[in-house]
N, C-alpha and C positions, 0 to 999 in steps of 0.2 A: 504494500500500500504506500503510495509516494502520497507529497504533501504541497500544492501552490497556493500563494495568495494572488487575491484580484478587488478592487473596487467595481463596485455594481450597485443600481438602482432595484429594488425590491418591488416586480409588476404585480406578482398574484401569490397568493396561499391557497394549498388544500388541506382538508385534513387525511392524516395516514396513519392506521391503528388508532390507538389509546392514546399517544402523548405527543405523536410526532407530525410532522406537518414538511409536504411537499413547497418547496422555497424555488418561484420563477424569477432568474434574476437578470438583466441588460448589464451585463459587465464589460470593462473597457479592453480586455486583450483577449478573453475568450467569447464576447459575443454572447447571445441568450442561453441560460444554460436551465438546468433543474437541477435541485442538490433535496438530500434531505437533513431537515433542523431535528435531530434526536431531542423527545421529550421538551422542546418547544413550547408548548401546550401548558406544559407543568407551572404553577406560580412559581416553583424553584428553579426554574431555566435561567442560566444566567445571562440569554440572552435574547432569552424567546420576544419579548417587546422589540430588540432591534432588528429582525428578521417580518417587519407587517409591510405591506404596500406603502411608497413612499419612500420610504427609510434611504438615506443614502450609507451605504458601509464598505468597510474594507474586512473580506473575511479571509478565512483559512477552510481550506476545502481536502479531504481526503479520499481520491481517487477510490472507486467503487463499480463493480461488475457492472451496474444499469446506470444506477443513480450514484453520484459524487454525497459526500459526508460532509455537512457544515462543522468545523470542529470549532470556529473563532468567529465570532464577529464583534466587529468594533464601529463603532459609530463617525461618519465622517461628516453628515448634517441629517438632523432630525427634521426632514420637510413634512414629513406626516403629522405635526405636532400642529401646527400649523394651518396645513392645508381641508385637515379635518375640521376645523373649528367651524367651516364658512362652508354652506351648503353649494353655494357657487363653484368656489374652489375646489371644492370638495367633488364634484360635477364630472368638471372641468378635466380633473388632473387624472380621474378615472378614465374619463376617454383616453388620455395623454397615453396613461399605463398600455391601456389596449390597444393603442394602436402602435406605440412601440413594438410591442410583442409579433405584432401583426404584419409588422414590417421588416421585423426578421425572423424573417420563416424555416430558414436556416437553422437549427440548434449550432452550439461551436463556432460559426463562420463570424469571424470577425467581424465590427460595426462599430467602430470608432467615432464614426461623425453621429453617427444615430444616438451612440451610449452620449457623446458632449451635447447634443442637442437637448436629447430629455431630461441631463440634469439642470442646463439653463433654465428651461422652459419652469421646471418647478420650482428653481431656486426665484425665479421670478413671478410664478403665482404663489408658492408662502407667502416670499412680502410685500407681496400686494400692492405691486409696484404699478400695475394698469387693470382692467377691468379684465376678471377672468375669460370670458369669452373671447376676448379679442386675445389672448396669450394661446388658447388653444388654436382657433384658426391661424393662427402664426405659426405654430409646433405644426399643424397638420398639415401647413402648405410647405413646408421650408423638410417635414421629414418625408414627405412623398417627392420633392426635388432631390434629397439625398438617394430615395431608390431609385432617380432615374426619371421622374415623371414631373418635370419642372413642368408649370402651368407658364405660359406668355400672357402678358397682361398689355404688349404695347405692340408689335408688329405681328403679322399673319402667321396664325400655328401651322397653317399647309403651304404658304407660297413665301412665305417672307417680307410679304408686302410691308413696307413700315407705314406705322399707325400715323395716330390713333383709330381703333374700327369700333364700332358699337356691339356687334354681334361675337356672342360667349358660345361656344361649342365644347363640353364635355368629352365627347369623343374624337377630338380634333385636337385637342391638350390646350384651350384658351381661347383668343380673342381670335375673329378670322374675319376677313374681305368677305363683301359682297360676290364676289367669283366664286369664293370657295365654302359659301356658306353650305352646309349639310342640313338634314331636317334635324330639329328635336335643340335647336339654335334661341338662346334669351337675348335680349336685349337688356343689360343690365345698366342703370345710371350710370354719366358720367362719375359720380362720387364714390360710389360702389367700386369702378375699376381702381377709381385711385388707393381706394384701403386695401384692397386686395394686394394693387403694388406695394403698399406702402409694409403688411404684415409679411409678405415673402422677403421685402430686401430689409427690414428692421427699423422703418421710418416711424420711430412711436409716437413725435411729435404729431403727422400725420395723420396716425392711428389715435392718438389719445381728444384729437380733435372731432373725430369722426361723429356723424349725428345715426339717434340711433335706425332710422330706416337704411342706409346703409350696411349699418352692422347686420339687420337682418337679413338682409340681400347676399351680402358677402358670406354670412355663417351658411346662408341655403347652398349658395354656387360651390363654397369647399368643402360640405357634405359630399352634395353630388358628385364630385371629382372624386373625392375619397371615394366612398360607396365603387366607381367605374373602374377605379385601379385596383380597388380589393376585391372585387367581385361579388361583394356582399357586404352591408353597412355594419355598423356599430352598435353594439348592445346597450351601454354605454352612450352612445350620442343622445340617444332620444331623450336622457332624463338633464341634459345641460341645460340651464336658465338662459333663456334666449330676452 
């Protein structure tokens, strides 16, 4: 039985047997893993609290025929402390979990930008630095451009036409010309595209301006994108305060 450590975000728990509990976790050099937390469960675990969703930690892990052995963990920030307090955040930061996970589909294969993405994103809903919703669709738009599926918000997703266009295509990957307009095409405010820009490139001044028919706009349009690249929506999405 060998022995490595790793920093990782805490996405989900199960329970396993009597005491112990299955730990999903976004780690920085091994990517999405599963370990199990022995007696976890127990009020005498000495570290069963820093092993819940949220938690950011640095653990020790002991190689295992199926499942790896949590043997250490130690707390690097307690977002969970926090992000629980506020129903919003609290919302929020559940989709965040799930679609991390979602996103690396992969067990093991490394995901660097993905693991530095979602501990921003929740170092930044803890403190409550902008309005939850607007920090998830930011996280959703910028970790779906990390798999590969950057949305264009300013010249044509199929010809390269430069903008600005009025017309959002889903299946097209963003904003497209009248030429290359597809069926099943919104029309989304000029205000709308700009928050959209504004939450993929990190313009929060932009964002924190934003009024709220916008935000609604913009939360439907990166549902829908999400939902098209995942093949299936969010469990989690539907209970976030819009």
């Amino acid at each position: 039985m060998s022995l490595y450590r790793d920093e990782g975000v805490v996405l989900r728990t199960q329970k396993l047997g009597e005491a112990d509990r299955i730990v999903t976790l976004l780690t920085r050099n091994n990517g999405r893993i599963r370990a199990v937390g022995k007696g976890v469960r127990r009020t005498t675990s000495r570290f069963g609290a820093r092993l819940e969703p949220f938690m950011h930690v640095d653990c020790q892990f002991a190689t295992g025929r199926t499942l790896d052995i949590v043997t250490q963990a130690e707390t690097i920030a307690p977002y969970g402390m926090s992000i629980t307090d506020d129903y919003g955040r609290y919302t929020a930061g559940t989709a965040m979990l799930e679609t991390a996970e979602r996103l690396t589909a992969e067990e093991r294969e490394p995901a660097v930008q993905q693991y530095l993405l979602l501990v921003g994103a929740l170092r930044t809903l803890a403190g409550a630095e902008h309005d939850p919703g607007l920090v998830l669709d930011a996280f959703l738009l910028r970790g779906l451009s990390v798999a590969g599926f950057a949305p264009s918000f300013a010249d044509c997703a199929r010809c390269d036409a430069r903008g600005p266009h009025r017309l959002f295509s889903v299946q097209a990957g963003g904003m497209v010309c009248g030429s290359c307009r597809p069926s099943g095409t919104v029309a989304p405010s000029a205000d709308t595209i700009a928050l959209l820009a504004a939450l993929l490139s990190g313009d929060w001044p932009v964002a924190d301006s934003s009024q709220p028919r916008a935000r609604r706009e913009a939360s439907g349009i990166t549902a829908a994108f999400l939902q098209w690249h995942l093949e299936r929506g969010l469990r989690s999405l539907g209970l976030v305060e819009r």
